[in-house]
C-alpha positions in Angstrom: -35.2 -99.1 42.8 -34.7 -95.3 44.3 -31.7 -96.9 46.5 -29.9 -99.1 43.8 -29.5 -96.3 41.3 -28.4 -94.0 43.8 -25.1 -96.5 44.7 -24.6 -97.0 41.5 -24.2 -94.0 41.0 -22.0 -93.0 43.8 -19.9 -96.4 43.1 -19.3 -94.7 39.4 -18.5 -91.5 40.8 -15.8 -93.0 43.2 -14.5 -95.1 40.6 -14.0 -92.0 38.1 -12.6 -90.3 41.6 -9.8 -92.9 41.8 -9.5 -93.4 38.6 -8.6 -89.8 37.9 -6.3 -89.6 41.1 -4.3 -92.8 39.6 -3.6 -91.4 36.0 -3.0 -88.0 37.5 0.1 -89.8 39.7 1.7 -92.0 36.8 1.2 -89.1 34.9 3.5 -86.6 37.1 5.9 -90.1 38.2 6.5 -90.3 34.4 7.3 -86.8 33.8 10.0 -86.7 36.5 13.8 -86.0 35.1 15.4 -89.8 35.7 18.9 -90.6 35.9 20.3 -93.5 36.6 24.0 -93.8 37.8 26.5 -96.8 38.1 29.8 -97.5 39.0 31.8 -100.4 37.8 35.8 -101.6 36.8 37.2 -102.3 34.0 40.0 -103.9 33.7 42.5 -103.6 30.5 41.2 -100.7 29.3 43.4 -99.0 26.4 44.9 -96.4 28.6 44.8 -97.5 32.0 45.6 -101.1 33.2 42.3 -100.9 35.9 39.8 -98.1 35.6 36.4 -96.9 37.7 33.9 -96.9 35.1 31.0 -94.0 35.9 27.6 -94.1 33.9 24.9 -92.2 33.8 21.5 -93.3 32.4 18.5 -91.3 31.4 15.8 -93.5 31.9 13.0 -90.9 31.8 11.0 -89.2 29.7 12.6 -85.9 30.1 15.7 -84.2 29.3 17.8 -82.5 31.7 21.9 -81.3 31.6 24.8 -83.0 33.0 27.7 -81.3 34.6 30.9 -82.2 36.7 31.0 -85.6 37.8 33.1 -86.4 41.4 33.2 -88.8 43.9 31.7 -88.6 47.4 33.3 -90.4 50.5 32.6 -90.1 53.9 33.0 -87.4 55.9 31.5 -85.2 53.1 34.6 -85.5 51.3 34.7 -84.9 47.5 36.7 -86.0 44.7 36.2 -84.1 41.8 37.7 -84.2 38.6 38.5 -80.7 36.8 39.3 -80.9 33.0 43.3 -81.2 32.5 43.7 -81.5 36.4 43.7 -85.5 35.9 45.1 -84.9 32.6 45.4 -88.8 31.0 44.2 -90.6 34.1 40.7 -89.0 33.7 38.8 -89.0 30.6 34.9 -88.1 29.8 33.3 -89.5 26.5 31.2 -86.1 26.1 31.7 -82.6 27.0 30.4 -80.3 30.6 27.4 -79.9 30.6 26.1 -82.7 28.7 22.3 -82.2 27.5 21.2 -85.4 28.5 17.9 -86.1 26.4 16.0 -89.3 26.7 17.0 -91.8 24.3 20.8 -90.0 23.7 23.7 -92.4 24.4 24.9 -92.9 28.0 27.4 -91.1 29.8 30.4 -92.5 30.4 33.8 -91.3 32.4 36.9 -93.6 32.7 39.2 -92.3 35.8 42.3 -94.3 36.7 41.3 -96.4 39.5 45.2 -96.4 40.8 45.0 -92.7 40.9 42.0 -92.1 42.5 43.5 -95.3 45.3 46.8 -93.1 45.9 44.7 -89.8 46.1 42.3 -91.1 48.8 45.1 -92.8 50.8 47.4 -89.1 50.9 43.5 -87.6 52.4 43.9 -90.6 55.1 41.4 -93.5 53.9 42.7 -97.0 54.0 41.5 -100.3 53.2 37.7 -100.6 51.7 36.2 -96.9 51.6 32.4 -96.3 51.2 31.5 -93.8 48.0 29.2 -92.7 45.8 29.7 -91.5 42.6 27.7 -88.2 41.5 26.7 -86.1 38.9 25.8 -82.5 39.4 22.7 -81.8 37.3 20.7 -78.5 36.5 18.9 -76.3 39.1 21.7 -78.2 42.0 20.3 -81.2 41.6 22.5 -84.4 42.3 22.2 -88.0 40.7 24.0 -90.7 42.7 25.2 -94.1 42.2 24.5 -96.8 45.3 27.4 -96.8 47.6 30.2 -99.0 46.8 33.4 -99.8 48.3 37.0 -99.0 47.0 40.0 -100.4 47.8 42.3 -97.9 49.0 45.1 -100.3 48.6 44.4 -101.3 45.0 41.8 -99.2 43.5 39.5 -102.1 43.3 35.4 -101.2 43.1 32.9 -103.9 44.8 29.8 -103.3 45.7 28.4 -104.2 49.6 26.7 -106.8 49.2 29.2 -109.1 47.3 31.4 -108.0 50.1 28.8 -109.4 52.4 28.5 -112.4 50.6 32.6 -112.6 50.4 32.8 -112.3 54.4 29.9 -114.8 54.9 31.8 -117.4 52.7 34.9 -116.6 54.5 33.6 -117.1 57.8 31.6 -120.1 57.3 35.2 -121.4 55.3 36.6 -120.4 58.9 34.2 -122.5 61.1 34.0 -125.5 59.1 37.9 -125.8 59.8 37.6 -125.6 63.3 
């Protein structure tokens, strides 16, 4: 009976060992700052006929402050968007910083998706340009969006994997008329 009370109670000591370890991690997980960016068009907006929509989410349990938001392309090139710079093709629904506490309204910024098109293309980019846009957050942290693609051409924002899907179609379109 020595022997069976003796794993028992190293099988409870473990559990309460894992246990602990587990709550301990969703514990510090949960606490981390959280934001959540996204990039998307809008078209017909009341100022500008196609715009680059930029949100930012907090979707933790922690509040942190927002400042400048820009745009990152390859070859560590930046976009950013000073206030009055952009004057009406650039506009930010809250002020810089914004002190972004969980369960406060989203983040939004609305920047002419023609200007930003005609900017990139005078820096050399043409056709569908990887970016990502950003936030700049307190202590130098940065949030970023997933990559997406522009269209230099047209200021037109899809993401990579309808533009995988697109191609795909195309080419299949392609063979099947051979």
């Amino acid at each position: 009976m020595t022997l069976f009370s003796v794993s028992s109670e190293v099988i409870t000591l473990a559990l309460a060992i894992y246990g602990s370890v587990v709550s301990t991690l969703i514990y510090v997980y949960d606490r981390r700052i959280r934001i959540k960016v996204t990039v998307t068009n809008n078209i017909d907006m009341p100022d500008f006929k196609k715009a680059i929509v930029i949100q930012a989410a907090n979707i933790g349990t922690r509040g942190t402050s927002l400042g400048s938001e820009f745009l990152e392309f390859p070859q560590n090139f930046k976009m950013w968007f000073p206030e009055g710079l952009w004057g009406a093709s650039h506009r930010r629904m809250a002020p810089d910083p914004y002190e972004f506490a969980p369960g406060k309204p989203d983040l939004m910024v609305v920047i002419d998706s023609k200007a930003v098109a005609a900017s990139i293309r005078e820096d050399g980019f043409s056709g569908l340009v990887p970016f990502k846009a950003c936030f700049s957050g307190a202590g130098g942290k940065k949030y970023k969006s997933k990559e997406k693609l522009l269209n230099a051409d047209t200021g037109f924002v899809i993401s990579k994997s309808l533009y995988r899907a697109i191609k795909a179609r195309l080419s299949c379109s392609k063979s099947s008329k051979k």
